[in-house]
C-alpha positions, 0 to 999 in steps of 0.5 A: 419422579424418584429416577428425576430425584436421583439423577437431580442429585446425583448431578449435584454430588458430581458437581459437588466433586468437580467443585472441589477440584476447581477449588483447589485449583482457583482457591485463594492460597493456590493459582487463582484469586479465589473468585471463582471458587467463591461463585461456584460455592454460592451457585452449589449451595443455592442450588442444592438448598439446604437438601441434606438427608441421611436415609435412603429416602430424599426429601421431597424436591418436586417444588424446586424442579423449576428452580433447580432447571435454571440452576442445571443451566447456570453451571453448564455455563458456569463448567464451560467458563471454568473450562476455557479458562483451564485450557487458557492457563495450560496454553499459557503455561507451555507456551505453544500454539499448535498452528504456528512454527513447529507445532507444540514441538520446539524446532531446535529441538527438532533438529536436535540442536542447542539455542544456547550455542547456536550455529548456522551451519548446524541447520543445514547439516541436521536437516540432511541428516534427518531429511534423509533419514525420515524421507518418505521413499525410504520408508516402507509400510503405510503406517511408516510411511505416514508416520515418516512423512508427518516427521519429514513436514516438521524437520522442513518446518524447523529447517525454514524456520532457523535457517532465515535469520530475520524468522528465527528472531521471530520465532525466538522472541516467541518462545521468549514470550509466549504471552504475546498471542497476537503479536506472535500470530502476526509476525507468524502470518507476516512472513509467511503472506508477504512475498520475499522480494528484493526491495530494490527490485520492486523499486526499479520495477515502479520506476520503470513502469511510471517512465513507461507510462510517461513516455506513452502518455507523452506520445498521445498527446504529441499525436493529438498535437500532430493529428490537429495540425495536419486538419488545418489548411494553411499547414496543409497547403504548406506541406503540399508546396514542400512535396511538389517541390519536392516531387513527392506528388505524382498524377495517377489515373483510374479509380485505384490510382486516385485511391492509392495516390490519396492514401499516399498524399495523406501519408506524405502531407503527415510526414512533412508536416511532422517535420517541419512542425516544432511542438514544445512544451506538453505537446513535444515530442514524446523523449527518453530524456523526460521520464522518471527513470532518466532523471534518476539516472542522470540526478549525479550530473543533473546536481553537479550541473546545477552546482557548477552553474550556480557557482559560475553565477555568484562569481560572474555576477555577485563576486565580478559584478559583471553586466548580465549577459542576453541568457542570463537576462533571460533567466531573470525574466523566466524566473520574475514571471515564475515560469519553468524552462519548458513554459517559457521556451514556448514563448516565440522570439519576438515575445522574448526580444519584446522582454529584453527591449523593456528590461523585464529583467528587473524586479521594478521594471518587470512590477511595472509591466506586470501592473500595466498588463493587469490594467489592461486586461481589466479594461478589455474585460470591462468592454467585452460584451460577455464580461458586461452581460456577466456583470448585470446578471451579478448586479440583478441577482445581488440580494436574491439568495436561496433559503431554506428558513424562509417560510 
């Protein structure tokens, strides 16, 4: 009981000093505001309670042993906080971190070369001169060796660290404000992490790729086009009147004969076909001219086109007031349908002479026509035996709602 009593005071006299020490750190009328000291003093004061001897003989303290337990806890927490924020105020104090840049060293200092004057060129001369002389080949002994090595790491640190000069803003903007923690770390992990290419080369690289891909999936979708075409009949029997006319069809005899002349009809029946075949729109034939790279390229006379022709047609037409030519007619009728140039080559030629016939090139005509067709389109849809069967399955269902509130 008397060991516990003792060590139980001796605690208390070792806090009392630390005490004084974190009081004269954190008083009023030093760095601090004062609070800490404040809760230091009223958790010692409650803990030792009053227990003041001067004999060698300390009061009895077994009744406030439980007390005293809790109040032991409270201070480690309470020396552990004072001790965080110790070591906060001395980081912010020096200012540097140990896993960023150089360390807890400066890399100009490192390199033994003043901010205030700074030269690029003194950044490389510094580090051959230093690189050679701490290179680790020309060190003999262990403990030189490694000592050598550590300081060859920290003058190659300082080295990519000022020789760039986007990292040595960063790195200066550290040392200027080192209070920034947060800011600092990023900008630290940011060069470091992200790869240094050539913005342009990773433009061209995903352009290239997109074409690439354009031109692939343009492929497919001929191929698709091509492989339906050759699986009909009237394409077929066509494609063998061309190669008799030809004489591409020769008469085999025997099974491997008739084998190989089947393989080749195919083959010659594919090759006509796709030659004779005019595909447009999304299913033509896959082009260069239709990828993302192309258009890139060619935007310069791609831009000086359009401006020649729109230049050409305010003069002709709204300057002149000249009649419209067939292309032009064409233009107005593709642009009141708003179809782009692609959809509307898709349109057979006796579709386009039906347009020019009714002058769909103008707005009141071509209001008209599309009045009639919608019309025309509603009352096919009214005698179709499905679009009825739709409409009184609707008129059946009218009023028959799902709902959860009901009960």
């Amino acid at each position: 009981m008397l060991v516990s009593t003792t060590a139980t005071f001796g605690i208390a006299g070792y806090a009392v000093s630390m005490y004084s020490d974190f009081y004269a750190a954190f008083c009023p009328n030093g760095q601090g505001s004062g609070a800490l000291a404040f809760i230091i003093h009223q958790v010692l004061h409650s803990w030792v309670g009053g227990c003041v001897w001067q004999s060698d003989h300390p009061p009895e303290v077994s009744h406030r042993w439980p007390h005293i337990c809790s109040q032991l806890l409270a201070m480690s927490l309470l020396f552990a906080l004072v001790s965080m924020v110790a070591v906060m105020k001395t980081a912010e104090a020096v200012g540097l971190a140990p896993g960023l840049y150089c360390g807890l060293e400066n890399c100009y200092d490192v390199l033994g070369i003043d901010r205030g004057n700074f030269q690029k060129s003194d950044v490389s001369k510094s580090y051959r001169r230093l690189a050679k002389k701490y290179h680790p080949d020309k060190v003999i002994g262990e403990s030189k060796k490694a000592e050598a090595e550590e300081k060859f790491r920290l003058v190659a640190t300082a080295y990519e660290t000022l020789r760039d000069d986007e990292t040595r803003a960063d790195y200066d903007y550290y040392l200027d404000h080192p209070e920034q923690r947060a800011y600092n770390y990023y900008q630290y992990y940011r060069r470091r992490v992200a790869p240094k290419v050539d913005v342009r080369i990773v433009i061209f690289a995903t352009v290239t790729l997109i074409s690439v891909f354009q031109f692939l999936s343009a492929k497919h979708k001929y191929q698709e086009a091509l492989d339906y075409a050759i699986r009909q009949e009237k394409y077929r029997n066509g494609a063998r009147e061309i190669a008799k006319e030809r004489g591409l069809l020769s008469d085999a005899t025997g099974r491997k004969d008739k084998k190989s002349k089947r393989e080749n009809t195919e083959l010659i029946i594919r090759q006509i076909i796709e030659e004779n075949m005019d595909i447009r729109g999304g299913y033509r034939k896959p082009s260069i001219y239709d990828t993302l790279l192309w258009a890139i390229v060619s935007l310069p006379y791609t831009l000086a086109r359009c401006l020649i022709w729109y230049l050409k047609w305010f003069i002709r037409y709204s300057i002149k007031k000249e009649e419209y030519d067939e292309e032009a007619k064409l233009y107005l009728i593709r642009k009141n349908m708003g179809l782009s140039e692609g959809q509307f080559s898709c349109l057979s030629m006796t579709e386009q002479q039906c347009f020019l016939e009714e002058e769909l090139w103008r707005k009141d005509a071509y209001a008209e026509w599309k009045r009639i067709k919608e019309e025309e389109e509603k009352e096919r849809l009214a005698n179709s035996g499905r679009y009825k069967r739709y409409r009184r399955f609707m008129k059946n269902q009218a009023g028959n709602t799902l709902s959860f509130l009901d009960e």
